[in-house]
C-alpha positions as CSV (number, residue, x, y, z in Angstrom):
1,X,3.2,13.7,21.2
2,X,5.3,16.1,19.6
3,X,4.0,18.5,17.0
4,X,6.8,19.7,15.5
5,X,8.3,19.2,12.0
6,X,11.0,19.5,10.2
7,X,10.5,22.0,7.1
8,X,12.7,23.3,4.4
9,X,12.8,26.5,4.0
10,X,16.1,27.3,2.5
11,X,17.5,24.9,5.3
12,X,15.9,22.8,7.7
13,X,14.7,24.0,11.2
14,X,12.6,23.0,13.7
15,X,9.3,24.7,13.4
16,X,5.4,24.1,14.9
17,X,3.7,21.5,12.8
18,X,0.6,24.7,12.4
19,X,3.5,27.0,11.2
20,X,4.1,24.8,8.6
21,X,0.8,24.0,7.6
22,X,-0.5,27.5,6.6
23,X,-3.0,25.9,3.7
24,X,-6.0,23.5,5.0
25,X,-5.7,22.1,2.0
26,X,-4.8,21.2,-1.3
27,X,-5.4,19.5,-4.8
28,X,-3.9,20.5,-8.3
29,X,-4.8,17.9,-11.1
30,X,-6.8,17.7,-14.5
31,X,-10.7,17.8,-14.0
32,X,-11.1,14.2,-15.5
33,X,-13.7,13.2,-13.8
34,X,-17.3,14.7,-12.4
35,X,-16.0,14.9,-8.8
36,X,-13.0,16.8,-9.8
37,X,-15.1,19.3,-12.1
38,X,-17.2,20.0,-8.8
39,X,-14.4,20.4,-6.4
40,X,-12.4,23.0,-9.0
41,X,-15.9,24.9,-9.1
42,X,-17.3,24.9,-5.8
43,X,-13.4,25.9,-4.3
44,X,-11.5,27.0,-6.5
45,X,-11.8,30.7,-5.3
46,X,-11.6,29.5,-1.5
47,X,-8.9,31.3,0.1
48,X,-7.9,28.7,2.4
49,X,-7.8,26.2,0.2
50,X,-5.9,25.9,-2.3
51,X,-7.5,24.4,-5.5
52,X,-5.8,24.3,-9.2
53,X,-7.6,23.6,-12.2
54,X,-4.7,22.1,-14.0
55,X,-1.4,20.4,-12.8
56,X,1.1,22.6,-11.5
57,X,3.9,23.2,-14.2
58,X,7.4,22.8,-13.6
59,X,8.4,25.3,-15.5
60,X,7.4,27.9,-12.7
61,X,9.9,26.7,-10.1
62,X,11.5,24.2,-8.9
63,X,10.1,22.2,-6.0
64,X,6.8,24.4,-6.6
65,X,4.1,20.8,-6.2
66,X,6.2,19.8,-3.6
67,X,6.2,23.2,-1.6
68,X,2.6,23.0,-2.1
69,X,2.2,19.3,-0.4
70,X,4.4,20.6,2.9
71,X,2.3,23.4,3.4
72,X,-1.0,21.8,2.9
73,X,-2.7,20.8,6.6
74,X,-4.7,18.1,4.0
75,X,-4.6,16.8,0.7
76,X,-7.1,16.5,-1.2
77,X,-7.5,13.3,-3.5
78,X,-10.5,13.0,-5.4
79,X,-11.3,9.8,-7.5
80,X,-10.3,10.5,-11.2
81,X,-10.1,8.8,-14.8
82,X,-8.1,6.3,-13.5
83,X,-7.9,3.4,-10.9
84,X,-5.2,4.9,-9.3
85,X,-3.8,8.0,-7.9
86,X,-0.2,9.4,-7.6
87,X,-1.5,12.1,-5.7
88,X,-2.2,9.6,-2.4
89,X,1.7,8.5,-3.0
90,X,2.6,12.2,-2.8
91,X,0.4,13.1,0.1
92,X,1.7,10.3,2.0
93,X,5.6,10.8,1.0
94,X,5.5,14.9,1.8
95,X,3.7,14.5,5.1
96,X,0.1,16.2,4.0
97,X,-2.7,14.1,5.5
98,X,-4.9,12.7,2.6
99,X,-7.9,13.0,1.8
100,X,-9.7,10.2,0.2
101,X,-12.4,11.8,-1.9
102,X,-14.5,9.0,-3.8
103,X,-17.7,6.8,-3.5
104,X,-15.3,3.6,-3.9
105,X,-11.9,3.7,-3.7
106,X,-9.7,0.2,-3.5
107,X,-7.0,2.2,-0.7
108,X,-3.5,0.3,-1.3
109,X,-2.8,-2.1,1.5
110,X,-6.7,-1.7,2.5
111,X,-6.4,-5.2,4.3
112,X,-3.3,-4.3,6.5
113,X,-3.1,-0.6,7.4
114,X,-6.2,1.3,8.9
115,X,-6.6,4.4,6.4
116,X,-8.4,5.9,8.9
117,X,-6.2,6.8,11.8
118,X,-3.8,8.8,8.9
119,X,-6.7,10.3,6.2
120,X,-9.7,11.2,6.1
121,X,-12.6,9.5,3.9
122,X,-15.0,11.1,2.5
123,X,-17.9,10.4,-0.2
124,X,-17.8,12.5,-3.0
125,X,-21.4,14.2,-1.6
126,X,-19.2,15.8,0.7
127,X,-17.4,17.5,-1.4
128,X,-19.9,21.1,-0.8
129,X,-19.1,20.5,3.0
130,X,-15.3,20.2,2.3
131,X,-14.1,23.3,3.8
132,X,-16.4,22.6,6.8
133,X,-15.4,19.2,7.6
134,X,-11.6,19.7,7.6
135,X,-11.6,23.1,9.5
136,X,-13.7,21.0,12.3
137,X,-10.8,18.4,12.6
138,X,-9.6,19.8,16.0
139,X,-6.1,20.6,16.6
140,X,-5.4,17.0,18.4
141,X,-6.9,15.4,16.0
142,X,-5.1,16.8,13.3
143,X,-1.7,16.0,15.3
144,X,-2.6,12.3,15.5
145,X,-3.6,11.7,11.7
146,X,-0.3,13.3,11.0
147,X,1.7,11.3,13.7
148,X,0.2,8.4,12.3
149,X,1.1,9.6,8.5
150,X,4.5,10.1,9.5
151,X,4.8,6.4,11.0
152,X,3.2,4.6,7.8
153,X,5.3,6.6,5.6
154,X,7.6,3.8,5.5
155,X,5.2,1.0,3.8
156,X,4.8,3.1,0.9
157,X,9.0,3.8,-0.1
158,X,10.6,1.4,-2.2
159,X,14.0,0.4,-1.4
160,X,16.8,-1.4,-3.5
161,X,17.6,-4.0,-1.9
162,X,13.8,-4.1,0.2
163,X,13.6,-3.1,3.9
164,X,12.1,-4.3,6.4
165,X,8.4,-3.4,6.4
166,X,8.6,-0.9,3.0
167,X,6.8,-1.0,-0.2
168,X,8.0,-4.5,-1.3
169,X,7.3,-6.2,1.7
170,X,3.7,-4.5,2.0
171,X,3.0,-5.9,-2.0
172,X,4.3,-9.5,-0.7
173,X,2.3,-9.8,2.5
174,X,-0.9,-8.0,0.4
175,X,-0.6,-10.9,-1.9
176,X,-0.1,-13.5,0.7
177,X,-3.3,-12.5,2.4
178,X,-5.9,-12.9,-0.7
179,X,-3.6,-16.0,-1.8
180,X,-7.1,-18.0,-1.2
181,X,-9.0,-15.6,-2.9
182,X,-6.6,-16.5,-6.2
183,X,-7.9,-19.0,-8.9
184,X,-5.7,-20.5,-10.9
């Protein structure tokens, strides 16, 4: 399996998938819920990873958030106010594996992909063994959640016209599945 990536760094070249990933991980967002309150306090120091208390502002630089996803090993993604997340979209689209950090969490296309061969899940108790549990993902298992990342990427882009196996199709084939489970 090859564990190299392409990265932009003022032009793209070919570097080591570890080179690129300097951060274990990362997470910038509103603390709008309890589980994001307690990840900003118990990490947000951490040197390794790298933890905002507020959404990154534009208005420091452009490309800043997305820089932040490319360098991240992980992602972090911890349940919030809402039902949903852009910040799974994200991870997935800049190629930082996700983590799912929430008691219950309806994952898009849950009946289809396998979340677990491209994230890691957690439960929101694990949020004080964080650090521990992603800095004991070993290095090949690291290089197969992101090889699988990379190869899923494609269910989650939306295409005009739709392709083959993207976004549109995964919504249609979703719906087809719980089309017993619908009462009209």
């Amino acid at each position: 399996m090859d564990s190299s990536v392409l990265c932009l760094k003022g032009r793209l070249t070919r570097v080591s998938l570890f080179q690129a990933k300097k951060t274990l991980g990362f997470w910038a967002g509103h603390r709008n819920s309890e589980i994001r309150v307690i990840l900003a306090r118990e990490w947000g120091n951490d040197t390794e990873l790298d933890i905002q208390n507020n959404r990154i502002n534009r208005a420091t630089g452009h490309f800043v958030y997305q820089t932040k996803f490319y360098s991240a090993k992980f992602c972090i993604c911890p349940g919030g106010s809402q039902v949903n997340s852009a910040r799974i979209a994200d991870s997935i689209h800049y190629g930082c594996v996700p983590v799912i950090l929430s008691d219950y969490y309806d994952l898009p296309f849950n009946d289809i992909l396998d979340w677990r061969k491209f994230s890691v899940i957690l439960n929101e108790r694990d949020v004080y063994r964080l650090k521990y549990i992603l800095k004991n993902v070993s290095d090949s298992e690291f290089i197969t959640l992101h090889h699988n990342l990379i190869k899923v990427q494609k269910h989650f882009e939306w295409n005009t016209p739709p392709v083959r196996y993207d976004a549109f199709h995964m919504v249609m084939y979703d719906l087809w599945l719980r089309r017993n489970a619908i009462r009209y």
